[in-house]
Each structure stands twice: as C-alpha cells, then as structure tokens.
C-alpha positions as CSV (number, residue, x, y, z in Angstrom):
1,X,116.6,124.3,81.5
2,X,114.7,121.0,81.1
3,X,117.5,118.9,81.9
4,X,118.5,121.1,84.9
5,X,115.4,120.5,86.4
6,X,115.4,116.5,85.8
7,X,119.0,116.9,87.7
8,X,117.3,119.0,90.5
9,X,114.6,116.8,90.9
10,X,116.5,113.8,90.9
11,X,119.0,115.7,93.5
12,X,115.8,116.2,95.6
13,X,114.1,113.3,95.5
14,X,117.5,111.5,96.8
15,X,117.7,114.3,99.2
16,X,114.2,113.9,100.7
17,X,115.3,109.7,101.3
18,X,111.8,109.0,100.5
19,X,112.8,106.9,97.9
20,X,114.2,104.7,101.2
21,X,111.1,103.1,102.2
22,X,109.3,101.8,98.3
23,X,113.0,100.9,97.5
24,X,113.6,99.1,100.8
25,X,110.2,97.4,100.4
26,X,110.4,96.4,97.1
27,X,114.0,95.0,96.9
28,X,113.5,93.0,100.0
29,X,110.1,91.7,98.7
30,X,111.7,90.2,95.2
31,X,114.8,88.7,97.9
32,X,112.0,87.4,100.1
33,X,109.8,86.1,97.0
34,X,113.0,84.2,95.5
35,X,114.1,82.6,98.4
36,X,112.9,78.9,96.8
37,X,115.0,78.0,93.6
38,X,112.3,76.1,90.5
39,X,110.0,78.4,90.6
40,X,107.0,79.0,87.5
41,X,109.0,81.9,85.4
42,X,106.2,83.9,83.7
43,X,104.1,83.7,86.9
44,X,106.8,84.7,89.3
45,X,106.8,87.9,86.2
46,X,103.3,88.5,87.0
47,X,103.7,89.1,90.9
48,X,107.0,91.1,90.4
49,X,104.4,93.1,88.4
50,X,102.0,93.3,90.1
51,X,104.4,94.5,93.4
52,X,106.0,97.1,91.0
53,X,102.4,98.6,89.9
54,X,101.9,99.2,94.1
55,X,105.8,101.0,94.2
56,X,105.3,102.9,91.7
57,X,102.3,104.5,92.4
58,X,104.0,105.7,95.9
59,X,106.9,106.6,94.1
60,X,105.0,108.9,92.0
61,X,103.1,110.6,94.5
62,X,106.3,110.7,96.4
63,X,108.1,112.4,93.2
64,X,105.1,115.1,92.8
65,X,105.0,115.8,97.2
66,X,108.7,116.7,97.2
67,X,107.7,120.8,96.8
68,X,105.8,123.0,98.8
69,X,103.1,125.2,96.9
70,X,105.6,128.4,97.0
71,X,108.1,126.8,95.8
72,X,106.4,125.1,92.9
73,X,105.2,128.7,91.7
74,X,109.3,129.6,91.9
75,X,109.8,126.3,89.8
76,X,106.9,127.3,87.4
77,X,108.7,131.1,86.6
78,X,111.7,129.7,85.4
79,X,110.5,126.7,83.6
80,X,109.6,127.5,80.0
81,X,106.6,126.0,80.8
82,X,104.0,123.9,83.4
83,X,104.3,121.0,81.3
84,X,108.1,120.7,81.6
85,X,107.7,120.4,85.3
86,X,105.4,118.1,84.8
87,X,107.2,115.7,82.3
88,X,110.6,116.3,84.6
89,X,108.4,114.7,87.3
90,X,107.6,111.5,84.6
91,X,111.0,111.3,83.6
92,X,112.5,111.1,87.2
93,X,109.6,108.2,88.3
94,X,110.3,106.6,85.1
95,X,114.3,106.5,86.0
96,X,113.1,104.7,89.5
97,X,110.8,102.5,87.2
98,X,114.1,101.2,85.0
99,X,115.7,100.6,88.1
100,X,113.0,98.6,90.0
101,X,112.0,96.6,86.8
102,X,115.6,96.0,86.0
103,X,116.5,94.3,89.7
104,X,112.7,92.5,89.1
105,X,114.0,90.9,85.9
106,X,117.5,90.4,86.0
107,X,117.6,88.9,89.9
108,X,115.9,85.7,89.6
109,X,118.1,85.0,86.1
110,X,121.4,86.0,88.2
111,X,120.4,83.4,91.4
112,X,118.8,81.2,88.6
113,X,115.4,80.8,90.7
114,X,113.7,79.1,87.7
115,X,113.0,76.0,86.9
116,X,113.4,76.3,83.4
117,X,116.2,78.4,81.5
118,X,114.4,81.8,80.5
119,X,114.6,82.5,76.7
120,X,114.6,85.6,75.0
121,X,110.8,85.7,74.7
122,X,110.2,85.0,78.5
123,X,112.5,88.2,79.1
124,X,111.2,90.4,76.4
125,X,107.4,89.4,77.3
126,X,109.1,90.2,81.0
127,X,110.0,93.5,80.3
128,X,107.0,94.5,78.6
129,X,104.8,93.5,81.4
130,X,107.1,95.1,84.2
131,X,107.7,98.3,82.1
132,X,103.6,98.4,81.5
133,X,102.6,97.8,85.6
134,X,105.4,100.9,85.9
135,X,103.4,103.0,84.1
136,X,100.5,102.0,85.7
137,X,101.2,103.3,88.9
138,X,102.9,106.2,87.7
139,X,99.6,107.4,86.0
140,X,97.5,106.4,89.3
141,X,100.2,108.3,91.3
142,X,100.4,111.0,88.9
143,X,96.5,111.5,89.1
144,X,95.6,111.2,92.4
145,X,99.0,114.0,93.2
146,X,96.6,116.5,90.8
147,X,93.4,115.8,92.0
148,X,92.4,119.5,93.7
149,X,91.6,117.6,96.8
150,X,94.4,118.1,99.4
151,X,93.8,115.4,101.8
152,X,96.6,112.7,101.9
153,X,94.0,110.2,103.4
154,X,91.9,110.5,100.7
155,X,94.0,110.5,97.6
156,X,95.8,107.1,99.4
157,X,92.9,105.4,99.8
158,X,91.6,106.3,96.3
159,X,95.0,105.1,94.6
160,X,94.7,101.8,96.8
161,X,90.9,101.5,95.5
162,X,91.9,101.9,91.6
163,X,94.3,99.5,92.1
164,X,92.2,96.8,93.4
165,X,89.8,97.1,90.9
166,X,91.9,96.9,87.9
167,X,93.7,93.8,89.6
168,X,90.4,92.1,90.2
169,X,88.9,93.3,86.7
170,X,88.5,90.4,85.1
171,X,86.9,88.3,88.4
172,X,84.6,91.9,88.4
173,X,83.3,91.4,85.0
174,X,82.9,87.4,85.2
175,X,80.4,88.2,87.9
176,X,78.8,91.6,86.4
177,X,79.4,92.0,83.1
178,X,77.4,94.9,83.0
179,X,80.8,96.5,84.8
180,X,82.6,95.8,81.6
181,X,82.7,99.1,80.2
182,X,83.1,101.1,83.5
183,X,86.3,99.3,83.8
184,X,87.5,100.4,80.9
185,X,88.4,103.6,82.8
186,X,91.3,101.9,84.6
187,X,94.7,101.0,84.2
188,X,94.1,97.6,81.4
189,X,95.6,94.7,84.2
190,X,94.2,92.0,83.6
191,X,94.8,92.2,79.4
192,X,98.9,91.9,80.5
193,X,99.0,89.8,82.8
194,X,97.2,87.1,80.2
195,X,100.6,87.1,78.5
196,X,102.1,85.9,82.2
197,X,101.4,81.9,81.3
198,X,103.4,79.6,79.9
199,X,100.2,78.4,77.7
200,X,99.8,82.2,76.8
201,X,103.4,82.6,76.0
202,X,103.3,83.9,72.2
203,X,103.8,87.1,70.5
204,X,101.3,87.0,68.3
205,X,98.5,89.5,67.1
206,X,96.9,89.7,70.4
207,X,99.8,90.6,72.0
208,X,100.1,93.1,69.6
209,X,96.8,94.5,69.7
210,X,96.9,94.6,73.7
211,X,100.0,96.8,73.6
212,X,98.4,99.0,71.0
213,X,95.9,99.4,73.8
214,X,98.4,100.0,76.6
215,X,100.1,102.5,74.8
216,X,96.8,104.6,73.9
217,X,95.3,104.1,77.7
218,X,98.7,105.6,78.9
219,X,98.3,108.3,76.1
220,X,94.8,109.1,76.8
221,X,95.7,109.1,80.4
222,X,98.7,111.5,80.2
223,X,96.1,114.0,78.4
224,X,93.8,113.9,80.6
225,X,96.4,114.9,83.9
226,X,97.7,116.9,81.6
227,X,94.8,119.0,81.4
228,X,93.8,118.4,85.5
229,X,97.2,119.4,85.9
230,X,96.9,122.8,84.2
231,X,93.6,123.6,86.1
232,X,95.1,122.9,89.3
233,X,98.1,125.0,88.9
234,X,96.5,127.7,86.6
C-alpha cells in the first residue's frame, strides 16, 4: 500500500508539472553558473548548495500542496496510517533531491569546469554537503506545509525568512553572540558549508562530529513535524 502511494504521488506530482518551474530554474542556474571553465571546486559546491537548499524547499511544499483537504482524508482511510502519507511525501522530495544533487555534482566534472581535477574527497565532501542543503529545505518545506496557518503568503515568506537566517548564521552571531543559541533552532548552514574550502578540505573528527549533528537536527526536526503533522490532520 506504501509503495502504491509513493507511485501515486510521484504520478501526481509529474501530473501537476509543478515540478517544471524549480526544475527549470535550477538546471538552468547550474548551466548559467558554469558557463566559465577554472573555476574554485569546493566553493562552486557551496553555491550549488546553497541553490539546492532554496529548490528544495519549494519542491517540498509543492509535493505536500498537490491534494485538496477531501482528498487527503480519502488518502488517510486507506493508508495504514498518517505517517505513511507523510513519509511517501519525504520519499518522493527526496527522489527530486537525488536527482537535483546528482546534475549539481556530476555537471561541472562532465564539462570539466574546474581548475583542478576533483578527487574522491572533493566528491564525497560534495555529496555530503548537497545531500545535507536537500534535507534542509525539505524540513523547512515540510514545516511551513503543516503549520495550521493557511495563508500561502505567509508560510512563503516564513520559509524565505528561515532560510536567510541560517545562511547568514554565522555573520548573525559574529555581531550578537547572544543569538547563538536561538540559532540553534535552524537548519545547521553555516557548520557544512566550513567543509566547502580547500583549506578546510579534511575528513577529520570535526567533520565527523558536524554530521553527527546534521543527522540529529534532521532527526529532531522530523519529530517535531511529525507530531505538528498529527495535530493538524487529527
């Protein structure tokens, strides 16, 4: 029944086209973006990144707009459960996620944009970052599609708010550090993207302990719309 509905939603999302314009936008950006050959490789990572974190997070609440409120309560009698139609909805934006993050990587290497030949740590560095920013905007997506207010306007501009902040984190706390901890509460940005430098360039322990914290923000996170999700459709 699970899979079926993957297959359905990924039949409806295609249906829709709205996966036209973040597609459209995003493939023609990374073109557009290596249109110069010897460009910085871990840096040119970072934007691709950064411009995947944005995609995502309309993708998601794209993927959770597709139904109408009577035909989610049809959905929710034959699913087994809410929470199936809620992880169908993370597995189809995590499909689009592989896809976008796959034509961010694997482009520049194809055209050979950068200067310098990427190794296997440049790529696998590469991959965590893009698969990280992916989950970052499905989780701002995700949350902002089960918030219990309805206007479009507002959740938008909310999404576009968290967004900002957790890209400008680190320039935030270098002027009030007082913010530190507040900041805490969005997606960890700025921790990745100090892996993006060539200096920085080096799987060691504190790579290791910022994924550790990537992976419990994005648990922590799932919980908690979990739970909003339950109380919105109880």
């Amino acid at each position: 029944m699970v899979r079926g509905f993957i297959r359905y939603q990924i039949s409806s999302y295609i249906r829709s086209l709205t996966f036209i314009p973040p597609l459209t936008l995003f493939v023609g950006w990374i073109i557009l973006f290596y249109t110069y050959r010897g460009v910085p490789i871990m840096s040119s990572y970072a934007i691709t990144c950064i411009s995947l974190y944005l995609v995502m997070t309309w993708v998601a609440m794209s993927v959770f707009s597709l139904e109408g409120e009577s035909e989610k309560d049809l959905l929710f009698v034959q699913l087994p459960s809410k929470r199936d139609y809620l992880w169908g909805k993370w597995v189809v934006c995590l499909l689009s996620a592989s896809i976008l993050a796959f034509v961010a990587i694997v482009y520049p290497l194809v055209i050979n944009s950068f200067k310098e030949t990427a190794g296997l740590l440049h790529i696998s560095v590469a991959v965590f970052g893009h698969l990280s920013f992916a989950v970052f905007g499905i989780i701002v997506g995700s949350f902002f599609s089960n918030t219990k207010v309805e206007s479009k306007k507002f959740t938008w501009l909310s999404s576009m708010l968290v967004i900002a902040i957790s890209i400008a984190g680190e320039g935030i706390v270098e002027k009030a550090a007082i913010l530190k901890w507040v900041l805490l509460l969005f997606p960890p940005v700025g921790q990745t993207l100090l892996h993006f430098t060539d200096e920085a360039l080096y799987i060691g322990r504190n790579f290791w302990l910022d994924t550790a914290w990537v992976v419990f923000y994005s648990f922590i996170c799932s919980f908690v719309i979990t739970q909003m999700f339950y109380r919105k459709w109880r």
